[in-house]
Residue frames as qw, qx, qy, qz and C-alpha x, y, z in Angstrom:
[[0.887, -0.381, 0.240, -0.104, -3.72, 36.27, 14.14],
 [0.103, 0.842, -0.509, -0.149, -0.69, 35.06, 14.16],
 [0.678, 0.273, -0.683, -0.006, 1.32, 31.58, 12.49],
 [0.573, -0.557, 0.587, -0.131, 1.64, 28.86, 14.96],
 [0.589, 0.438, -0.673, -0.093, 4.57, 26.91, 13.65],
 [0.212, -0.395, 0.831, -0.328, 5.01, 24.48, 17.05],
 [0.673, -0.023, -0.692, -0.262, 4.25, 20.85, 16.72],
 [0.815, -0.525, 0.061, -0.237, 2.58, 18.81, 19.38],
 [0.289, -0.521, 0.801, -0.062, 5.45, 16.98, 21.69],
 [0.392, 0.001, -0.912, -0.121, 5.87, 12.74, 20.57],
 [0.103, -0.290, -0.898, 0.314, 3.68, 11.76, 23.62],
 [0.422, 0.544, 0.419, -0.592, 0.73, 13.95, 23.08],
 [0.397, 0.430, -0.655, -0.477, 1.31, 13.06, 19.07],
 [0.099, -0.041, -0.964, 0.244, 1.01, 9.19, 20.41],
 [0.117, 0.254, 0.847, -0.451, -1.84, 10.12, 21.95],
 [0.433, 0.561, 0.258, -0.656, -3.83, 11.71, 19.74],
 [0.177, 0.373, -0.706, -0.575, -3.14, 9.71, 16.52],
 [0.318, -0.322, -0.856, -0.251, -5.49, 6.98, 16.82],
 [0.085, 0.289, 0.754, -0.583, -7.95, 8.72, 18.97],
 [0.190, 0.504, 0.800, 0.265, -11.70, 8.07, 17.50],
 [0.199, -0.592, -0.140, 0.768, -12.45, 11.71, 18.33],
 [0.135, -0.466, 0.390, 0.782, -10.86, 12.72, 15.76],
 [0.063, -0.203, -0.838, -0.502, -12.28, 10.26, 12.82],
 [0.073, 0.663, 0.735, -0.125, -16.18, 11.10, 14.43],
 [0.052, 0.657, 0.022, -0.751, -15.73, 14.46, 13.72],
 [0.077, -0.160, 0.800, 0.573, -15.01, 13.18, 10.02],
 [0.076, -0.358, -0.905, -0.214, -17.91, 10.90, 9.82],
 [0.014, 0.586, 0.393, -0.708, -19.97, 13.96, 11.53],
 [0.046, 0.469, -0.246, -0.847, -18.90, 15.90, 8.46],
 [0.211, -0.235, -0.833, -0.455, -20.81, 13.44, 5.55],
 [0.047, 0.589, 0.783, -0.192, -23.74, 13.49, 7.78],
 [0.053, 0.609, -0.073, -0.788, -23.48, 17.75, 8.10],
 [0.227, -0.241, 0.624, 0.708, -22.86, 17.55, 4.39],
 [0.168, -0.260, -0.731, -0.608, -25.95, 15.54, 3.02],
 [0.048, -0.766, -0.560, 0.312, -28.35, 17.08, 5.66],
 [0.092, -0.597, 0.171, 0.778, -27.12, 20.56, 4.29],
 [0.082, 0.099, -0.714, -0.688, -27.44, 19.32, 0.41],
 [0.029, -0.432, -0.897, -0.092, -30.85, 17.47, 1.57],
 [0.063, 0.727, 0.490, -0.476, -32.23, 21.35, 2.93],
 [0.032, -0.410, 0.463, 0.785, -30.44, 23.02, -0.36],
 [0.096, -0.141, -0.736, -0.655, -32.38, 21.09, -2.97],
 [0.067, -0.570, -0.803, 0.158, -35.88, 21.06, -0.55],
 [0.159, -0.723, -0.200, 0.642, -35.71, 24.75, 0.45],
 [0.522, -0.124, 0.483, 0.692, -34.18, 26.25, -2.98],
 [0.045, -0.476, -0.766, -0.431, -37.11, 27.15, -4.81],
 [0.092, -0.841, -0.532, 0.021, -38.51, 29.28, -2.34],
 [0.192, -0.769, 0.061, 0.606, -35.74, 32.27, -2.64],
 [0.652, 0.483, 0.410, 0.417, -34.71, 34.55, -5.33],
 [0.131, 0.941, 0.012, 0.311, -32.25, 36.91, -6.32],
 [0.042, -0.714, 0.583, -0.386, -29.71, 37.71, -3.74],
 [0.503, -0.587, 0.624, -0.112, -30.54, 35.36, -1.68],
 [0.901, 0.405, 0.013, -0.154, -31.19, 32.70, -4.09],
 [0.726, 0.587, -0.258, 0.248, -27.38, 33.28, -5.02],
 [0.094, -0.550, 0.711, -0.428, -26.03, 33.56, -1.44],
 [0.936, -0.104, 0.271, -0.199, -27.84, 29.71, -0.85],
 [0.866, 0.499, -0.008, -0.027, -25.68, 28.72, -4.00],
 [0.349, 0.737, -0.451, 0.363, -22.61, 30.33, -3.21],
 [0.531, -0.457, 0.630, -0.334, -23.00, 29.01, 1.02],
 [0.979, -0.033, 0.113, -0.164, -23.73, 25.63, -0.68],
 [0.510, 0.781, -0.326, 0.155, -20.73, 25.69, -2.94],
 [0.203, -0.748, 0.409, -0.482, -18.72, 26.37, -0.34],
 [0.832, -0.216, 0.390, -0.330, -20.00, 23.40, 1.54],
 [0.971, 0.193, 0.136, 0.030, -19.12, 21.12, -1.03],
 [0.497, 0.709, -0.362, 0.345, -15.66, 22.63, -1.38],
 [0.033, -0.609, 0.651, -0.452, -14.68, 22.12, 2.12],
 [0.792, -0.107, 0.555, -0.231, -16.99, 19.24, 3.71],
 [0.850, 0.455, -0.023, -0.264, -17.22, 17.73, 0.35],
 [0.586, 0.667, -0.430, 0.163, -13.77, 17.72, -1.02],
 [0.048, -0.717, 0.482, -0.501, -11.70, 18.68, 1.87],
 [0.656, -0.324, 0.565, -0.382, -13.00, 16.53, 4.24],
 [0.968, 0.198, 0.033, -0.148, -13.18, 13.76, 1.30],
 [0.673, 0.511, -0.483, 0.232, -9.56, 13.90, 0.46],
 [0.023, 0.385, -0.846, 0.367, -8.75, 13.12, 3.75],
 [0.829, 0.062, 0.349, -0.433, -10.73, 10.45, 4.03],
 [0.915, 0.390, -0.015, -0.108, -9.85, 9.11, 0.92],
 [0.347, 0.589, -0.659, 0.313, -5.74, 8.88, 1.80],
 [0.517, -0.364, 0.709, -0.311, -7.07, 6.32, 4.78],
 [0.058, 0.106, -0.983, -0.135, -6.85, 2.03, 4.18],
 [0.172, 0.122, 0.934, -0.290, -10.39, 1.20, 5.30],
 [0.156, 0.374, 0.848, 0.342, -13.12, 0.42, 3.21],
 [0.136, -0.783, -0.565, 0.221, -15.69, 1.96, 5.34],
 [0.100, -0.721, 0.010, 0.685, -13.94, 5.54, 5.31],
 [0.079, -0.146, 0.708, 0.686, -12.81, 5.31, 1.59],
 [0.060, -0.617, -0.714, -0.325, -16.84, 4.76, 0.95],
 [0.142, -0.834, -0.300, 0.442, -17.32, 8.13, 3.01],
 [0.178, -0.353, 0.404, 0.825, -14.51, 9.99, 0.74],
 [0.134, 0.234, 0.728, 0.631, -16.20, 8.66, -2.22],
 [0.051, -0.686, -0.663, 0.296, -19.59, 10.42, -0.69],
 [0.229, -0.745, -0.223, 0.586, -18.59, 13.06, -0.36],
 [0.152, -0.175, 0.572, 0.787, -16.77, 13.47, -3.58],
 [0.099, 0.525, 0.828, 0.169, -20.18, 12.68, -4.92],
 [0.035, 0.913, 0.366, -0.175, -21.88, 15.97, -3.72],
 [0.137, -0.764, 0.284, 0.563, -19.56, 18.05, -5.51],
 [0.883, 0.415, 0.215, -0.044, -19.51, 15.43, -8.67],
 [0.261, 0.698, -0.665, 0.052, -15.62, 15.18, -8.49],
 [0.923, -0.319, 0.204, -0.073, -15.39, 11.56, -7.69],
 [0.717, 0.589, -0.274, 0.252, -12.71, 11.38, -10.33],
 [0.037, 0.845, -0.398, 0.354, -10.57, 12.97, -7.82],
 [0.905, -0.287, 0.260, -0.177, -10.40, 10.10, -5.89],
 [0.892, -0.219, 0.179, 0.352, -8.43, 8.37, -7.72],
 [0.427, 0.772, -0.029, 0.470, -6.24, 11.15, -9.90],
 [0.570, -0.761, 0.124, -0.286, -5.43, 12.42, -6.01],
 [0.775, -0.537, 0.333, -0.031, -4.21, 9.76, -4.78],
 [0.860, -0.050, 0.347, 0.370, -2.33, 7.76, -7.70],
 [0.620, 0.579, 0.167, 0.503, -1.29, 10.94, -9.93],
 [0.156, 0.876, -0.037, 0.455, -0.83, 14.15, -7.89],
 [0.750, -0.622, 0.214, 0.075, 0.84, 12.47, -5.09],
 [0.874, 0.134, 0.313, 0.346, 3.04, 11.33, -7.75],
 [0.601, 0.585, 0.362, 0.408, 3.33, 13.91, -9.77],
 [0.136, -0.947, -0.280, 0.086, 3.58, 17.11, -8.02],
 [0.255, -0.690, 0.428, 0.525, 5.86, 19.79, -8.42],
 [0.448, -0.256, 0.637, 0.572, 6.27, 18.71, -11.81],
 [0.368, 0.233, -0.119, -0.892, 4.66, 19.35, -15.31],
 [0.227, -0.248, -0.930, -0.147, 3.18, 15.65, -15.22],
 [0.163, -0.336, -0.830, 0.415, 0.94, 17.19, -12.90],
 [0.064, 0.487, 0.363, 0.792, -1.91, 19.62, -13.91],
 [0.335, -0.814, -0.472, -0.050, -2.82, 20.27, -10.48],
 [0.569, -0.566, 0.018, 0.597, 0.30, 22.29, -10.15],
 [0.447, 0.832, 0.324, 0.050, 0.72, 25.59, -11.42],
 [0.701, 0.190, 0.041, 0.686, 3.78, 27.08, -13.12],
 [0.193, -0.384, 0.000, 0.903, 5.49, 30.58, -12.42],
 [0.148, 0.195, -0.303, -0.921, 3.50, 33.24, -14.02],
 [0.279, -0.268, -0.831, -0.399, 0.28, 31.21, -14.46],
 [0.330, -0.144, 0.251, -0.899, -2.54, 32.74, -13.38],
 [0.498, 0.090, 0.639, -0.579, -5.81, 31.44, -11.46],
 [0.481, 0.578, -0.115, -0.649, -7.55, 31.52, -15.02],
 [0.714, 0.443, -0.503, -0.201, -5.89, 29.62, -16.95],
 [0.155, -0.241, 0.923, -0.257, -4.84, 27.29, -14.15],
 [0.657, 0.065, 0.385, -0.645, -8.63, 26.53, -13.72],
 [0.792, 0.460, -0.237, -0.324, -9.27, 24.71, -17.28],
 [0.412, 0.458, -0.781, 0.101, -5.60, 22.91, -16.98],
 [0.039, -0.297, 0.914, -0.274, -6.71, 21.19, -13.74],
 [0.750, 0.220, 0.220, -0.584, -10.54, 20.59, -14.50],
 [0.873, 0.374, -0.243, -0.199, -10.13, 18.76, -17.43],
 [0.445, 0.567, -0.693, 0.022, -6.53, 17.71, -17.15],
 [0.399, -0.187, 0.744, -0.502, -7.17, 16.16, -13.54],
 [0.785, 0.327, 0.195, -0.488, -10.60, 14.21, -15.41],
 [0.831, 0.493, -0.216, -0.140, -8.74, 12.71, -18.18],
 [0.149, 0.419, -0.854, 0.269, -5.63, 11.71, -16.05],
 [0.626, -0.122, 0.579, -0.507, -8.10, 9.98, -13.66],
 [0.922, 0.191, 0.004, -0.336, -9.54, 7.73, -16.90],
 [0.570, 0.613, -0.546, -0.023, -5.90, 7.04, -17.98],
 [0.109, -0.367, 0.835, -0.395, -4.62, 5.81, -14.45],
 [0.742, -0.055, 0.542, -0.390, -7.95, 3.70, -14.34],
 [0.891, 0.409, -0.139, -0.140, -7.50, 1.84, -18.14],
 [0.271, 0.552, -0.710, 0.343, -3.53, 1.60, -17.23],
 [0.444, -0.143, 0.781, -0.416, -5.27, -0.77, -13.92],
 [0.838, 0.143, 0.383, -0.362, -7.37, -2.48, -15.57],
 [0.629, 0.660, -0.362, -0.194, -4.60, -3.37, -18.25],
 [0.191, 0.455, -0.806, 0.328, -2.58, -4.57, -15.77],
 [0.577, -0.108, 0.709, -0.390, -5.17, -6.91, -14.62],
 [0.067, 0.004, -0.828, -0.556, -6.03, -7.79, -18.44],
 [0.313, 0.473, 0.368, -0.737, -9.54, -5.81, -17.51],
 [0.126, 0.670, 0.393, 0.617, -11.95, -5.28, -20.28],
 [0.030, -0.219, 0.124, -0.967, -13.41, -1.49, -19.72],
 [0.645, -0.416, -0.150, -0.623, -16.91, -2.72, -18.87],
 [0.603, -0.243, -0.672, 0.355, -16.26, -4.40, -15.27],
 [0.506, -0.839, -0.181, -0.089, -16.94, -3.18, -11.78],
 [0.578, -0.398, 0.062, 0.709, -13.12, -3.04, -11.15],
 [0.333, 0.552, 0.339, 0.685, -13.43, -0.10, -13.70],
 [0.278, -0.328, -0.511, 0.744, -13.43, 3.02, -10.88],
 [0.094, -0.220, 0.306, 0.921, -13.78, 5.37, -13.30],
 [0.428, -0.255, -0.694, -0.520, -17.09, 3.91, -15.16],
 [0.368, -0.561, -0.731, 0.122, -18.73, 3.45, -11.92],
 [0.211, -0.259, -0.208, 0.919, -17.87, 6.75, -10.71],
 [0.124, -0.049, 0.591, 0.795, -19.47, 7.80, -13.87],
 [0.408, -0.375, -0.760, -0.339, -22.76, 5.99, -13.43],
 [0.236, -0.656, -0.715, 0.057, -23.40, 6.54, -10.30],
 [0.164, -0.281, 0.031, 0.945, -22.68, 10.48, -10.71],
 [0.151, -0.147, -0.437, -0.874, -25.32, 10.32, -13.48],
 [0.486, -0.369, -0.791, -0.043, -27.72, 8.58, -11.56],
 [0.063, -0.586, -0.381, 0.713, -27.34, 11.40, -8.58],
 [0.064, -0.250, 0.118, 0.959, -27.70, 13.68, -10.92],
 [0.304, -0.240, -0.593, -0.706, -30.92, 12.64, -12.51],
 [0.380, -0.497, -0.750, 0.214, -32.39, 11.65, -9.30],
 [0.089, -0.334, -0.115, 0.931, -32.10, 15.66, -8.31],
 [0.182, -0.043, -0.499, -0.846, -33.65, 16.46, -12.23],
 [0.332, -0.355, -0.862, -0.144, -36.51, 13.97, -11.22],
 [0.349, -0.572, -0.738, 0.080, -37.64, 14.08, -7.79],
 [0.237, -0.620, -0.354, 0.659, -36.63, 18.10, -7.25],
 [0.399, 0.878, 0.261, -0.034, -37.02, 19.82, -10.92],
 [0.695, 0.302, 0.044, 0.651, -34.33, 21.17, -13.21],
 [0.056, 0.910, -0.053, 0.406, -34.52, 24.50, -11.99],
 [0.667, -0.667, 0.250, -0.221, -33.25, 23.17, -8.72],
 [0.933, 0.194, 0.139, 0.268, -30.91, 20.94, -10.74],
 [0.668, 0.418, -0.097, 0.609, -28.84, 23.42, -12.24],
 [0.261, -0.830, 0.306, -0.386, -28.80, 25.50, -9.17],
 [0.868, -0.413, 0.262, 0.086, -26.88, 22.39, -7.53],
 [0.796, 0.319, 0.123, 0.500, -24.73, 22.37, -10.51],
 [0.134, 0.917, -0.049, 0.373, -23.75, 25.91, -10.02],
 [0.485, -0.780, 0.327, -0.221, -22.98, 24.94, -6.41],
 [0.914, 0.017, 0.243, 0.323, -20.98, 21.62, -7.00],
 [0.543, 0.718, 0.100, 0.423, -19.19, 23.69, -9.65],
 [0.215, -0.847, 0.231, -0.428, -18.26, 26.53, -7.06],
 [0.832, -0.499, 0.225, 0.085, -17.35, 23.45, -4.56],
 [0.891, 0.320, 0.202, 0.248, -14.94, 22.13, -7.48],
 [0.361, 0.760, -0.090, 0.533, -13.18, 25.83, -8.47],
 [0.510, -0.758, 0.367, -0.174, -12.85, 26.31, -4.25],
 [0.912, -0.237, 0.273, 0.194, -10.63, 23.07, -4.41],
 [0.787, 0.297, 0.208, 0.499, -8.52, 24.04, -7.38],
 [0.118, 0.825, -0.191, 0.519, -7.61, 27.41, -6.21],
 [0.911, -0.399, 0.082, 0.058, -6.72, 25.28, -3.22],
 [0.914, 0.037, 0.265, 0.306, -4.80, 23.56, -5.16],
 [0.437, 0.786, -0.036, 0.436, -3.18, 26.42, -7.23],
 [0.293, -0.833, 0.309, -0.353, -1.81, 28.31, -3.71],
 [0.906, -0.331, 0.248, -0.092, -0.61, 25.28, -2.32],
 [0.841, -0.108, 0.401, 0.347, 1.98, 24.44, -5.34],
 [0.444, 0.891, 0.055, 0.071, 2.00, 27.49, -7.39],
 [0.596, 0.725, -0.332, 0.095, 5.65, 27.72, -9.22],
 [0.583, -0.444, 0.679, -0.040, 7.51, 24.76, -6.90],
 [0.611, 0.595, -0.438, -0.285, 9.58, 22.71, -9.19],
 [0.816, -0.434, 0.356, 0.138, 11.01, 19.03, -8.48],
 [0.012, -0.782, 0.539, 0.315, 14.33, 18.02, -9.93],
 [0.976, 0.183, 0.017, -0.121, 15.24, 15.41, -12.00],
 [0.558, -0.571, 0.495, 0.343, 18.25, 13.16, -11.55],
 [0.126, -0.540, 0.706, 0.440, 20.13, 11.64, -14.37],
 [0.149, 0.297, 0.927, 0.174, 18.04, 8.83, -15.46],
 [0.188, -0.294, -0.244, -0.905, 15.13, 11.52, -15.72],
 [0.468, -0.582, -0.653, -0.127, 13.21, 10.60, -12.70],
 [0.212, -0.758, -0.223, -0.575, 11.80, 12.86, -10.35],
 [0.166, 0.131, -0.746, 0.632, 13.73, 13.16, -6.70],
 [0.197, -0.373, -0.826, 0.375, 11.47, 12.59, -3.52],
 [0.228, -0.903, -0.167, -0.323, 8.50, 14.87, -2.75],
 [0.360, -0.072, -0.392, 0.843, 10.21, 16.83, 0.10],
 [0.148, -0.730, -0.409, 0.528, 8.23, 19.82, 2.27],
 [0.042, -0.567, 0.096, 0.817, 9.73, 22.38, 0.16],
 [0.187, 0.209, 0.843, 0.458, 7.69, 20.69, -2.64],
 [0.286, -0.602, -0.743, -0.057, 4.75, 22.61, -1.14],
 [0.185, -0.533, 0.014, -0.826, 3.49, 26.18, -0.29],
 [0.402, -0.321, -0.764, 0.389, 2.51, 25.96, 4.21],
 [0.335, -0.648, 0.072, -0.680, 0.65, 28.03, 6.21],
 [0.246, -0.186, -0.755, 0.579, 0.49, 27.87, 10.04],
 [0.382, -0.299, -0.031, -0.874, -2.67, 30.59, 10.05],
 [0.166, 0.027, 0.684, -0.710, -4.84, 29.65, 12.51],
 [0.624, 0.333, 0.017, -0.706, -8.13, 30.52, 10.52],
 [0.634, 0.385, -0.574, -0.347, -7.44, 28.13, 7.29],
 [0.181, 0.277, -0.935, 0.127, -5.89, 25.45, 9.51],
 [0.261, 0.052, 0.742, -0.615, -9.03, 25.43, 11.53],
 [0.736, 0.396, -0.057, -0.545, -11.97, 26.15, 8.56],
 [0.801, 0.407, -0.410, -0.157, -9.66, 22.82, 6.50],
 [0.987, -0.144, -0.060, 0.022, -9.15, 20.32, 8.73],
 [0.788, -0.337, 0.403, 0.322, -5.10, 20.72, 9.02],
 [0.836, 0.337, 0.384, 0.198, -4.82, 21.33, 5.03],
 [0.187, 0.923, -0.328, 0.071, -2.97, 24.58, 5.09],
 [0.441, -0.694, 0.515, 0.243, -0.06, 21.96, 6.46],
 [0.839, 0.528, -0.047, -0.127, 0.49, 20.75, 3.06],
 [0.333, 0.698, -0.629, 0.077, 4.22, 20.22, 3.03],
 [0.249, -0.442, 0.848, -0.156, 3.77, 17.62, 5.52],
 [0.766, 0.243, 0.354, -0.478, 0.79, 15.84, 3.84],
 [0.506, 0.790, -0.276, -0.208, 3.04, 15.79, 0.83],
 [0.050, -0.606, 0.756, -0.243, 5.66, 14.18, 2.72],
 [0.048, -0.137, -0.979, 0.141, 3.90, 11.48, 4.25],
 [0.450, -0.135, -0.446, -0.762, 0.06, 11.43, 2.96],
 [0.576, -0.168, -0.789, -0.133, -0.92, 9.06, 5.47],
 [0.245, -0.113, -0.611, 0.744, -0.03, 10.90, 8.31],
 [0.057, 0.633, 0.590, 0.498, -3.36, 12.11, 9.56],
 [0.187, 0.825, 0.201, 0.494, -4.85, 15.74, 9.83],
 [0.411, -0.902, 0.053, -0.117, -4.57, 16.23, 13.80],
 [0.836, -0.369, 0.192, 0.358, -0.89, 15.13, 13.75],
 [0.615, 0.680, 0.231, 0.326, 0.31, 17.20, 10.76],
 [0.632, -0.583, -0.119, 0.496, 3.13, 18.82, 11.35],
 [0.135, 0.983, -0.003, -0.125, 5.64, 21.89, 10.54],
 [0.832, -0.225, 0.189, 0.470, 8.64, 22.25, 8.75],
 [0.239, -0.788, 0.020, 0.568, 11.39, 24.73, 9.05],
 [0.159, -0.370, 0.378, 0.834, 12.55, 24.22, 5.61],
 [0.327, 0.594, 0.724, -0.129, 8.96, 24.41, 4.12],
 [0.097, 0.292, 0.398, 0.864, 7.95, 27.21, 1.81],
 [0.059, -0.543, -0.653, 0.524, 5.49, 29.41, 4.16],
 [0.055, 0.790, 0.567, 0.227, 2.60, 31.53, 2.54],
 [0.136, 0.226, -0.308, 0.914, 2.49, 35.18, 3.70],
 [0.364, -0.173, 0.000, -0.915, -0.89, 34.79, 4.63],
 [0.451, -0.078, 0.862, -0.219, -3.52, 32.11, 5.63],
 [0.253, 0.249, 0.870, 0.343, -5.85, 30.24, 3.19],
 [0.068, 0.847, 0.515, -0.113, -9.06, 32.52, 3.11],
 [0.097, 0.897, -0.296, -0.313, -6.27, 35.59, 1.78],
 [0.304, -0.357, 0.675, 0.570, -4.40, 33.84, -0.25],
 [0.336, 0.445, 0.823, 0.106, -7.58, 32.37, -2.20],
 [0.187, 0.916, 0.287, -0.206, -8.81, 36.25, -2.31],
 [0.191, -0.721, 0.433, 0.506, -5.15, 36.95, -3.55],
 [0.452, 0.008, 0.772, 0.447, -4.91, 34.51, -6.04],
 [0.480, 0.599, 0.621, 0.156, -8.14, 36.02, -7.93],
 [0.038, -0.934, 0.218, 0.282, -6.01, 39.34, -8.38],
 [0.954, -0.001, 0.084, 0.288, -3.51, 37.88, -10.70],
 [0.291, 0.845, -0.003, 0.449, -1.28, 41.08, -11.00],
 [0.510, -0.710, 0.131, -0.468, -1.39, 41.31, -7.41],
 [0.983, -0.170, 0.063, -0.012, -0.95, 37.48, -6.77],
 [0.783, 0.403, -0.111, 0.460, 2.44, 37.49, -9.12],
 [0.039, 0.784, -0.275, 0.555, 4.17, 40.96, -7.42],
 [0.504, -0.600, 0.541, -0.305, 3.85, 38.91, -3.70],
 [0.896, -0.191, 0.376, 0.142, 4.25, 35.17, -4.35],
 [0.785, 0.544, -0.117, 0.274, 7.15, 35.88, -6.94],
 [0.078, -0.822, 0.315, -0.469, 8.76, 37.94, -4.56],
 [0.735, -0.396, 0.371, -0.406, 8.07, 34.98, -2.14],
 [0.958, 0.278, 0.010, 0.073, 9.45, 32.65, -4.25],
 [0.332, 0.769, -0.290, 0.463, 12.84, 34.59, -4.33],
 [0.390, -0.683, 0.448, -0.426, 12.80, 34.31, -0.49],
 [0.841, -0.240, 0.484, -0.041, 12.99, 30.54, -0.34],
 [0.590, 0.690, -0.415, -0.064, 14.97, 30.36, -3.69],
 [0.111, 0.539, -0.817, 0.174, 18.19, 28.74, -1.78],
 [0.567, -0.218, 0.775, -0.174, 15.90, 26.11, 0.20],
 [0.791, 0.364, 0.267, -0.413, 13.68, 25.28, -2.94],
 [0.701, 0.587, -0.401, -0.045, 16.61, 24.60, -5.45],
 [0.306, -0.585, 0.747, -0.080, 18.89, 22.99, -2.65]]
C-alpha cells in the first residue's frame, strides 16, 4: 500500500478538529483496554504453552498501543477528565512515569543527547532499550523533585506525581498478586513489559540518529519536522491513531491525531510502522537502510 502524503483541505480540518467523534473513539479505547486486561487476568490460567504465550504476547501488544499509544495522546490534551484517562491507561502497562517524562522532557529534549528516548547513529535496538527504560524513569523523578522545589514541596505531598504514580502502580499490582494469584501476576508483567519495549522501539524508529543544533549560547534551536522520522503508510497510521505523523506532533504536540498533518521537508521512513519495528530488531540490516536514509535527507536535516 502505498504513502498518502495529502492533508485534509482548512475547511474539512475546521471541521473535524473539535468533532466528539473523534475523542469517543479515545474514551472507547480505556474501556476496550480494561475489558481486554479484565478477560487476560480471568481467562489466563486456563491455557498453556503456545497459547499461553500468544495471550501474553496479544496482551502486550494491547498495552503497547491502547495503553500507551492511545495514552500519550490523551495525555498531550488540557482537561482533567482526559489526562485521568492517559494516566489509566499508562497504568495497564505500569509506565505512568511516562506521563510526565513525555510531556515535560522528550518534548523538550528531542533530537538531542538530553534525551534518552532518542537514539544516536549506530545505536542499535539493544542497547537503546536499557538507555530509555531506565533513563526515561529517572528523568521522570528529576522533573518531578525540580516541581516540587519550585513550589518549596517537601517529597511526601500529593503534588508529588511521581510518588503517587508509584503507589498507586504498587497497589494495581498487588491487587492482581491478591485477588488473581502470582502465576497470573507475572504473566501480566511479561505483558506490560512487552507493552513498554513496543513503545520504545516506537520510539527508537521515530528519532533514530536526528540531531538538533545548538546556537551560540548553547541552546537547542526549535523542534522542526525534520527533527523526526514520518511515515504516511496507511497500515501504522491506522493500527496508531495518526502516530506514524510524528514530525507534526513534534511540531505542535497539541495538534490532535485526526488533524495531523504532512510535511514536505520531513524525514520519511521507507516503510510503515509494523516494518520498520520488524527492521529495527535486525540491527545490521536496520543500519545498511536507515543510514543510507539518513544520507538522503542529509541537506534538509543539517539545513
Amino acid at each position: 500500500m502505498k504513502p498518502a502524503a495529502a492533508n485534509v483541505g482548512e475547511e474539512v480540518e475546521n471541521q473535524i478538529k473539535n468533532d466528539v467523534f473523534y475523542d469517543v473513539i479515545l474514551y472507547t479505547v480505556v474501556l476496550l483496554q480494561y475489558g481486554s486486561l479484565v478477560i487476560f487476568l480471568l481467562t489466563i490460567f486456563e491455557h498453556s504453552g503456545f497459547e499461553l504465550m500468544g495471550q501474553i504476547i496479544s496482551m502486550g501488544i494491547l498495552c503497547g498501543t491502547f495503553g500507551i499509544n492511545v495514552g500519550h495522546e490523551l495525555g498531550h490534551r488540557k482537561s482533567r477528565f482526559e489526562q485521568f484517562l492517559a494516566k489509566s491507561l499508562l497504568l495497564t502497562s505500569l509506565y505512568t512515569h511516562f506521563f510526565i517524562e513525555h510531556n515535560k522532557g522528550h518534548h523538550a529534549h528531542v533530537a538531542s543527547d538530553q534525551d534518552p528516548s532518542t537514539a544516536a547513529l549506530g545505536q542499535s535496538i539493544y542497547s537503546f532499550w536499557p538507555q530509555t527504560v531506565f533513563g526515561t524513569y529517572v528523568k521522570a523523578w528529576k522533573i518531578s523533585g525540580a516541581e516540587l522545589k519550585k513550589k518549596d514541596l517537601g517529597f511526601v505531598n500529593p503534588s508529588n506525581e511521581m510518588l503517587v504514580f508509584t503507589i498507586v502502580q504498587i497497589a494495581f499490582i498487588a491487587s492482581i498478586g491478591i485477588y488473581c494469584g502470582l502465576t497470573t501476576l507475572i504473566c501480566f508483567l511479561f505483558s506490560a513489559t512487552i507493552g513498554a519495549l513496543l513503545l520504545e522501539t516506537v520510539n527508537y524508529i521515530e528519532h533514530y540518529g536526528l540531531v538538533r543544533k545548538r546556537n551560540l549560547n548553547g541552546n537547542l534551536e526549535r523542534v522542526l519536522p525534520k527533527h523526526s522520522w514520518n511515515s504516511n503508510h496507511l497500515l501504522g497510521r491506522l493500527m496508531l491513531f495518526e502516530l506514524s505523523r510524528h514530525s507534526d506532533h513534534h511540531y505542535l504536540a497539541s495538534r490532535k491525531y485526526q488533524i495531523l498533518r504532512h510535511h514536505d521537508d520531513a524525514p520519511q521512513m521507507p516503510t510503515g510502522y509494523p516494518g520498520m519495528i520488524v527492521l529495527a530488531l535486525f540491527p545490521p540490516i536496520w543500519f545498511r537502510v536507515m543510514n543510507r536514509q539518513l544520507k538522503k535527507y542529509e541537506g534538509i536535516i543539517s539545513a
